[in-house]
C-alpha positions as CSV (number, residue, x, y, z in Angstrom):
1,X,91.8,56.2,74.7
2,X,92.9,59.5,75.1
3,X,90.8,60.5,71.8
4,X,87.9,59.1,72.8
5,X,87.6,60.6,75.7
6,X,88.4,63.9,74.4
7,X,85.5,62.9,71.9
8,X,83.3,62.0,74.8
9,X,83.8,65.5,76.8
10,X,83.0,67.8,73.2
11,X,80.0,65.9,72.8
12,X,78.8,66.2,76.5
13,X,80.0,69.8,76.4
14,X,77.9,70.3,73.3
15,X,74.8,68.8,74.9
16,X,75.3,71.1,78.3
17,X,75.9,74.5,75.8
18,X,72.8,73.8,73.7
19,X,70.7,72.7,77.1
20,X,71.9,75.7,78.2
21,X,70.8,77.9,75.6
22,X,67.6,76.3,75.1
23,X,68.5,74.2,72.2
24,X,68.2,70.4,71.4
25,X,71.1,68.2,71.5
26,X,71.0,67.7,67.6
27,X,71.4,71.4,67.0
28,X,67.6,72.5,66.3
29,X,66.2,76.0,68.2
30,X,63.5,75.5,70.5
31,X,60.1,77.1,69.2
32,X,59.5,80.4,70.6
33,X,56.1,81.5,71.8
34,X,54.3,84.2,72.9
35,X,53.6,84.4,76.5
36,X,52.0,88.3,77.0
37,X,50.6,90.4,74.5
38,X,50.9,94.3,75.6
39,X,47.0,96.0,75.3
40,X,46.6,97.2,71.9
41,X,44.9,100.7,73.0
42,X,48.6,101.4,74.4
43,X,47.5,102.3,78.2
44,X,50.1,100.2,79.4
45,X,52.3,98.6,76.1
46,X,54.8,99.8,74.2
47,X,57.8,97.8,75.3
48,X,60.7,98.7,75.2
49,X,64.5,97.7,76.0
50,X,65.3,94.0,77.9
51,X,63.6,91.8,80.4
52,X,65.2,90.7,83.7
53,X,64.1,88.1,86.0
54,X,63.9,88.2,89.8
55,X,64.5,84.9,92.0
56,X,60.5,84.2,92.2
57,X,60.1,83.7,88.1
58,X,58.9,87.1,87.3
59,X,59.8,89.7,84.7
60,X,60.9,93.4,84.7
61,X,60.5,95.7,81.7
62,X,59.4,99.4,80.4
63,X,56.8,100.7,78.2
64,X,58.2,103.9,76.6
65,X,55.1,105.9,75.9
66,X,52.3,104.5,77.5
67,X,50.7,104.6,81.7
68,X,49.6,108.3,82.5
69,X,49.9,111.0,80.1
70,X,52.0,108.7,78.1
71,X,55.5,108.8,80.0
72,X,56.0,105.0,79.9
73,X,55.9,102.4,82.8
74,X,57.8,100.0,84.7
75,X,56.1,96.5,84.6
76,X,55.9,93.3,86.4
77,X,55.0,90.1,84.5
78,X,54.0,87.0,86.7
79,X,53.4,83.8,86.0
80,X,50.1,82.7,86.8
81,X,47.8,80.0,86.3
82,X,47.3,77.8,83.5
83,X,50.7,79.1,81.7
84,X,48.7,83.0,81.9
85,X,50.8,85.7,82.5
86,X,49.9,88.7,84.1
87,X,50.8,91.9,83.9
88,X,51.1,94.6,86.8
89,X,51.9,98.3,86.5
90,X,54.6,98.8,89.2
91,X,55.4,102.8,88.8
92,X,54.1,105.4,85.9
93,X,56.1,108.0,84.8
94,X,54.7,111.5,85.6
95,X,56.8,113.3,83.3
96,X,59.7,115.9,83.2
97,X,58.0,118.6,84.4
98,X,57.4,116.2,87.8
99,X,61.5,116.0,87.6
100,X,60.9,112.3,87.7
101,X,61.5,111.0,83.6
102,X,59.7,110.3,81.4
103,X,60.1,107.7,78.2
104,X,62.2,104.9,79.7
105,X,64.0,102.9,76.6
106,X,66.2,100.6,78.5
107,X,64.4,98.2,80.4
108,X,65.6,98.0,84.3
109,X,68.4,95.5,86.0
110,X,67.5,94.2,89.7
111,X,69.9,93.9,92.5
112,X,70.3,91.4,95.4
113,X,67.2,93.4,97.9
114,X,64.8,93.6,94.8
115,X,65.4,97.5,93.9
116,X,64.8,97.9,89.9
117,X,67.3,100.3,88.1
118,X,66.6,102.0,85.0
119,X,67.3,105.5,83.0
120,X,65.0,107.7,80.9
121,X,65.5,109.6,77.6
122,X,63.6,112.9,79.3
123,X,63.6,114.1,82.4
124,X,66.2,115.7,84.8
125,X,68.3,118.7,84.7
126,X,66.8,121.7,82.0
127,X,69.1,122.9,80.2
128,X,70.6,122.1,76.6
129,X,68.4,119.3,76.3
130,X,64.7,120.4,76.1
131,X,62.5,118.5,78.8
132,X,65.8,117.5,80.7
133,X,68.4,115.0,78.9
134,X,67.0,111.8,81.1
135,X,67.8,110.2,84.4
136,X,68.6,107.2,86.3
137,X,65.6,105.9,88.6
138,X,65.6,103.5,91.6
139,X,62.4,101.8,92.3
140,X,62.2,100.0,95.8
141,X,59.5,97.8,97.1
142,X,57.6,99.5,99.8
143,X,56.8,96.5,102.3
144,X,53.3,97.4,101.3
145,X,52.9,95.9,98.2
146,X,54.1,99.5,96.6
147,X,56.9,100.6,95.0
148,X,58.8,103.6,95.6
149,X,60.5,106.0,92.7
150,X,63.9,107.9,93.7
151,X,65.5,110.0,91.0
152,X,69.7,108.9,91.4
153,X,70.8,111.0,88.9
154,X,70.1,113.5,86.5
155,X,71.6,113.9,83.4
């Protein structure tokens, strides 16, 4: 009895960890597919580091060289309709000489009120590092639909 139930709770285990991970209960990966393709001309592609997801489904990333000038982005991706995802610029880099970064290689983490955390590989303090050695940016929704960029610190 006591084998069989230890037999019963490693196979229901097994079927909750490959659930879980998106995986069928007889061990074969789900199928990946492509749900955004960045524009080829590069205005706003370029991906680079991880994705996070907020509460409502969508998805935070950067572009590293791509939006104005080609100082990278921070992007929103929303489901829409039909399975169509869209993508919205949220904030472009303006560059190191604007002191606020530029080429940002991490992707962003998200707290509990929404704010989007990030660093860049350029940017902040001139010194040893030419163009600045990079910074860690806050973006904040507005109220108005906006976001607002805050420079945390500069490396």
């Amino acid at each position: 009895m006591k084998n069989n139930l230890a037999a019963h709770l490693a196979r229901v285990s097994a079927a909750l960890l490959a659930t879980l991970l998106g995986l069928s209960a007889i061990g074969v990966a789900s199928t990946p597919h492509t749900i955004y393709t960045f524009p080829a001309n590069g205005a706003d592609g370029f991906p680079s580091g991880g994705l996070v997801f907020d509460s409502a489904g969508n998805l935070y990333g950067t572009t590293d060289s791509s939006g104005t000038s080609n100082f990278g982005t921070v992007f929103e991706l929303s489901p829409g309709p039909n399975g169509v995802w869209i993508e919205t610029v949220l904030y472009r880099f303006k560059g190191a000489r604007n002191q606020d970064g530029e080429s940002p290689q991490t992707g962003v983490i998200i707290d509990g009120a929404g704010n989007l955390y990030g660093t860049t590989t350029v940017g902040g303090t001139i010194g040893t590092c030419q163009g600045g050695c990079g910074i860690v940016f806050k973006l904040s929704p507005d109220g108005h639909g906006g976001w607002t960029e805050s420079v945390i610190y500069r490396f």
